[in-house]
C-alpha positions in Angstrom: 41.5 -22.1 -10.9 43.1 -21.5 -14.3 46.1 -23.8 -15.4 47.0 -21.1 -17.7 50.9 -20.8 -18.0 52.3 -17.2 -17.8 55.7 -16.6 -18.7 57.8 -13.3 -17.3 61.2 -11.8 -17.7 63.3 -13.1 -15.1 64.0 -10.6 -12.5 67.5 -8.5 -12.3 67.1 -5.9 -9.8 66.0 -5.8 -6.0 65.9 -3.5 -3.0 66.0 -4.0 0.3 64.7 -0.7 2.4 64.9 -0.6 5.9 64.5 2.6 7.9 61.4 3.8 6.0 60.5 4.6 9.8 63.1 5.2 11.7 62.1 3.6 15.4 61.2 0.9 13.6 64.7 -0.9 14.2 64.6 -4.4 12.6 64.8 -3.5 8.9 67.2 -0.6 10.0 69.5 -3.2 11.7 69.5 -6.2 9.5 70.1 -3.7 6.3 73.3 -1.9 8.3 74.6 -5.8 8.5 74.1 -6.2 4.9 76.2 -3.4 4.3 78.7 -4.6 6.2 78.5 -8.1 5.2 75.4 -9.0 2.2 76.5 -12.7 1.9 73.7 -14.1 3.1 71.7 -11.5 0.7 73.4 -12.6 -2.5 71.9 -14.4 -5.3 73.7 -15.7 -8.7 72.4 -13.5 -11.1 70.6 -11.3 -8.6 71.3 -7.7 -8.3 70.6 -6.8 -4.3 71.0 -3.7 -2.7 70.4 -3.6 1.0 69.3 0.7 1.9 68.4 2.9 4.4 66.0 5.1 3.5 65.2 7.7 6.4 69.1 7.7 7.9 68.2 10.7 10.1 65.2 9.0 11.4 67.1 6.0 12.1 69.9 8.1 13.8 67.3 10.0 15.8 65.2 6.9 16.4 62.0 8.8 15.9 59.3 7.5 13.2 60.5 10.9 10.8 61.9 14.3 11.0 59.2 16.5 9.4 56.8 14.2 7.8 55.9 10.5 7.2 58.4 9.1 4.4 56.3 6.0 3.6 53.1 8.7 2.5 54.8 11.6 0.2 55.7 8.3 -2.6 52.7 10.5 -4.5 53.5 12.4 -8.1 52.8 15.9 -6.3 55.5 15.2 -3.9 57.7 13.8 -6.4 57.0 16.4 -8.9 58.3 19.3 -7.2 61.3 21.3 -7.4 63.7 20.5 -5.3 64.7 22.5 -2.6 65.7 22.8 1.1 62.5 24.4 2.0 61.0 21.2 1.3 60.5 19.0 3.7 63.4 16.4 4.8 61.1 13.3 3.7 59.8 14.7 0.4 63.5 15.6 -0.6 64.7 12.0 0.2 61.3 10.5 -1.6 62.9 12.4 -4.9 66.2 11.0 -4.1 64.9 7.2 -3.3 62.5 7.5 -6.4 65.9 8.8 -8.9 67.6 6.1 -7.3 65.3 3.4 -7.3 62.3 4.0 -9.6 60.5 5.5 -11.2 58.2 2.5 -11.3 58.2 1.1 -14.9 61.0 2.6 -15.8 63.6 0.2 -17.3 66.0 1.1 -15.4 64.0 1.1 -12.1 64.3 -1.6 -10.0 62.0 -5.0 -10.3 61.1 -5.4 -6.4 62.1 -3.5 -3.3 61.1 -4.9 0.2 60.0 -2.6 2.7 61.3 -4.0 6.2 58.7 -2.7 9.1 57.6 -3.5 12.5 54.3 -2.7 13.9 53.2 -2.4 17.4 50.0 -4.4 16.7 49.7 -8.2 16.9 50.2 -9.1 13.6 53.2 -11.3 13.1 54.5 -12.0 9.8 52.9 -9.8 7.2 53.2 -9.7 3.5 51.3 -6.7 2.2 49.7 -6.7 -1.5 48.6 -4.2 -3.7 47.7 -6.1 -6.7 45.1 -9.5 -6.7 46.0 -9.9 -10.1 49.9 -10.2 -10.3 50.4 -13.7 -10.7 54.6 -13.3 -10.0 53.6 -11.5 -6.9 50.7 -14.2 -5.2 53.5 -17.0 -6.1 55.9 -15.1 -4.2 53.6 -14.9 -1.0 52.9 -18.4 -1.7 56.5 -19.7 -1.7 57.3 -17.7 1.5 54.2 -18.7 3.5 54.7 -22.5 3.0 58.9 -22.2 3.4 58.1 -20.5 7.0 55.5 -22.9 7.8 54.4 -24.0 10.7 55.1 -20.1 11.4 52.0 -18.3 10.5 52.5 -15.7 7.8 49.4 -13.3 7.0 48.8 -11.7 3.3 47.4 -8.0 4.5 45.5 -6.7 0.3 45.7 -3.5 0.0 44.1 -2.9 -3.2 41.1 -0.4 -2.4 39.3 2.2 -5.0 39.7 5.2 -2.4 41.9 3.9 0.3 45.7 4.9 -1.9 49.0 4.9 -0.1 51.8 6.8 -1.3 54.6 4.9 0.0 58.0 2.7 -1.5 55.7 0.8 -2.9 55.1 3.6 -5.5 58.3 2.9 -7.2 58.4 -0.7 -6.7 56.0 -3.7 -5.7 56.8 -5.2 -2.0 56.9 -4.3 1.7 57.1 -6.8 4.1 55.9 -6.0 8.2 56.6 -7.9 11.2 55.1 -7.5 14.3 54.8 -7.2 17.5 57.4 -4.8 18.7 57.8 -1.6 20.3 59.2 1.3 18.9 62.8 1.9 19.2 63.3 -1.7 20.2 65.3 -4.8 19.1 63.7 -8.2 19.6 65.8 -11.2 18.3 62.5 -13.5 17.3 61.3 -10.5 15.1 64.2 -10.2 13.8 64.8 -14.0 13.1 61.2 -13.8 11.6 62.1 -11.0 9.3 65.5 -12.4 8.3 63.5 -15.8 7.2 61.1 -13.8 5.3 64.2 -12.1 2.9 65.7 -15.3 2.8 62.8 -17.6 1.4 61.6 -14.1 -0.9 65.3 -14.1 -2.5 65.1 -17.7 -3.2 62.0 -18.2 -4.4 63.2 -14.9 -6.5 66.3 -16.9 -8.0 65.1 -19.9 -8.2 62.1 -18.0 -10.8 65.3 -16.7 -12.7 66.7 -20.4 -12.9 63.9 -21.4 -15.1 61.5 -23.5 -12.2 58.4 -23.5 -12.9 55.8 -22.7 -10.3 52.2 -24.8 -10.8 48.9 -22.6 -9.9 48.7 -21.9 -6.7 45.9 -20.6 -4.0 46.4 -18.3 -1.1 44.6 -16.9 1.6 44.6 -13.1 2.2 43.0 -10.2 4.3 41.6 -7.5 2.0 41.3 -4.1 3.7 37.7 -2.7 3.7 37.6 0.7 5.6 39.7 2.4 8.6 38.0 2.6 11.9 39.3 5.8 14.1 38.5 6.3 17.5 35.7 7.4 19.3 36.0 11.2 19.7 34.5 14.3 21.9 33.4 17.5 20.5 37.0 18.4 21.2 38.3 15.9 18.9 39.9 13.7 21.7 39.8 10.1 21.9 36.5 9.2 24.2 37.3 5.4 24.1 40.2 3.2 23.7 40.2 -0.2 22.6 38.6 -3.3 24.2 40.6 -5.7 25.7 38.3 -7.9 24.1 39.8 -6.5 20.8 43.3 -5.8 22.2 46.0 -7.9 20.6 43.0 -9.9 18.5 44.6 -9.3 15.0 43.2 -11.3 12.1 40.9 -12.8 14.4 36.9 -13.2 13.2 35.1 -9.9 14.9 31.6 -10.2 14.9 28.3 -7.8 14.9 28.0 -6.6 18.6 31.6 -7.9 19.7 33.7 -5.1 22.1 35.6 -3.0 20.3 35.6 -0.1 22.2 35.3 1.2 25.8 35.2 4.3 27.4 36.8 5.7 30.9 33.4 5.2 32.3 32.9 1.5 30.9 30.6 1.7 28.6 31.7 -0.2 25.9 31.1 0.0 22.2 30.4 -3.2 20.2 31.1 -3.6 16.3 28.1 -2.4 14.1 26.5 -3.7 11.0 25.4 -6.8 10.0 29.3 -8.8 8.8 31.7 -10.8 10.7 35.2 -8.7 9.9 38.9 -9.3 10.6 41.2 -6.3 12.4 44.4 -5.4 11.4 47.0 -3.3 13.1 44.9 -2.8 15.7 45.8 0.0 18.1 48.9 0.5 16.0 51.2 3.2 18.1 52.1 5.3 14.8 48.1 5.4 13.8 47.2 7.7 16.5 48.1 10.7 14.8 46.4 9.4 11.9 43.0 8.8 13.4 43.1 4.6 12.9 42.4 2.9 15.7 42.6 -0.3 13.0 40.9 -1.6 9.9 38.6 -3.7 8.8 39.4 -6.6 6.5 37.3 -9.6 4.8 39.1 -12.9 4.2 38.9 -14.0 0.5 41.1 -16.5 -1.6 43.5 -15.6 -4.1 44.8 -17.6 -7.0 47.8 -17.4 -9.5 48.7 -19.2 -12.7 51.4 -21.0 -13.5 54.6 -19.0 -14.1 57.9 -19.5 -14.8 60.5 -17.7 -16.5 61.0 -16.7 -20.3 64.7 -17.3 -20.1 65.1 -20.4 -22.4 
């Protein structure tokens, strides 16, 4: 690991989206109470703005109204006319992006978090896009040893093919908590995810205060390919997952381990020749996107030093 010292502009602007997915209730209710009240949200210095981003999802408590917000983040979605012919969630991606973004801009903001739930066993989750940011690895950093003993997973996203076109295209960080059903309030999630904003905005202003953060190492799941379902000649799901597998997030899955199993028991192990670690396995709002889950290899990450150039 490098000792090299990296010095970067202190930062003046954050978002904090929740109702990217509108059954997805936790972000959705913790950014209505910051509306009401963002006390708890406030930094010196610190510009926060607590959002809702899908409102009609949230009021309909459904995952969209015509198409998935958090994938339509892309410049051909953003780049066209605006009209109401188009659908609901591309017009409010154009509205979020003039609002928010557009990343790089000066005016944009520095950092939005994404508040999600998933269905799938993975607890806290910080999810990456960039190995190299050093700002951004510090950040994970800070909030995994503040919630400590509370295991907090780093889910690296950063793939030459696999590109997501979500909030994350105008800004740098989403943050998912798990498990929960849709359209359901649970008040440890929500505790969980609460902690998460909490230690982010103070490791945030404590950055702008001028500490300086010594190289740091963390541990991370880097994504290496989708898995979908087993499938007839119909295209309909021949095998579910293994129990086995069920609810096994982050855990090591190894050549010829269960993954699958069909109505008539025959069950499908894990091919090739690597040990691999799931993520958002059987995920409910992956069915219609033919993931059953995805692979991921563990691998270390490290950041320099950094603090910030205010004097």
């Amino acid at each position: 690991m490098t000792s090299c010292h990296v010095t970067e502009d202190p930062i003046k602007k954050v978002a904090i989206f929740g109702g990217t997915h509108g059954n997805e209730l936790t972000g959705a209710f913790l950014v209505k109470r910051w509306l009401e009240n963002g006390t708890e949200i406030q930094r010196t210095g610190l510009e926060v703005k607590p959002f809702i981003t899908n409102p009609r999802a949230v009021k309909k408590c459904t995952r969209y109204i015509d198409c998935d917000l958090n994938r339509v983040f892309d410049p051909e979605n953003l780049g066209k006319k605006m009209s109401k012919d188009l659908p609901y969630e591309v017009r409010r991606a154009q509205e979020i992006n003039h609002l928010f973004g557009p990343k790089d801009n000066e005016y944009s903001y520095d950092i939005i978090f994404d508040l999600h739930n998933t269905t799938s066993n993975m607890g806290c989750t910080l999810i990456l896009e960039d190995s190299r940011n050093d700002f951004l690895i510090q950040m994970c950093h800070y909030i995994k040893t503040s919630l400590a003993p509370l295991p907090c997973y780093v889910y690296l996203i950063e793939h030459p093919s696999l590109k997501y076109a979500t909030t994350r295209s105008i800004a740098k960080y989403p943050v998912e908590v798990g498990p929960q059903p849709q359209g359901v309030l649970r008040a440890d999630i929500l505790d969980q995810m609460r902690k998460m904003i909490k230690h982010a905005l103070d490791f945030i202003h404590n950055f702008n205060e001028g500490e300086e953060f010594p190289p740091c190492a963390i541990e991370v799941y880097k994504i290496m390919e989708k898995v979908d379902y087993p499938r007839n000649e119909n295209g309909d799901i021949a095998a579910i997952i293994h129990p086995d597998l069920q609810d096994q997030d982050w855990k090591p899955l190894h050549p010829g381990d269960p993954v699958f199993l069909t109505l008539d028991g025959k069950i499908i192990p894990l091919g090739g020749g690597s040990t691999v670690y799931p993520v958002f396995v059987n995920e409910a709002a992956y069915y219609e996107k033919k993931e059953a889950f995805a692979k991921a290899t563990k691998l270390t990450l490290n950041a320099r030093s950094i603090r910030s150039s205010l004097p």
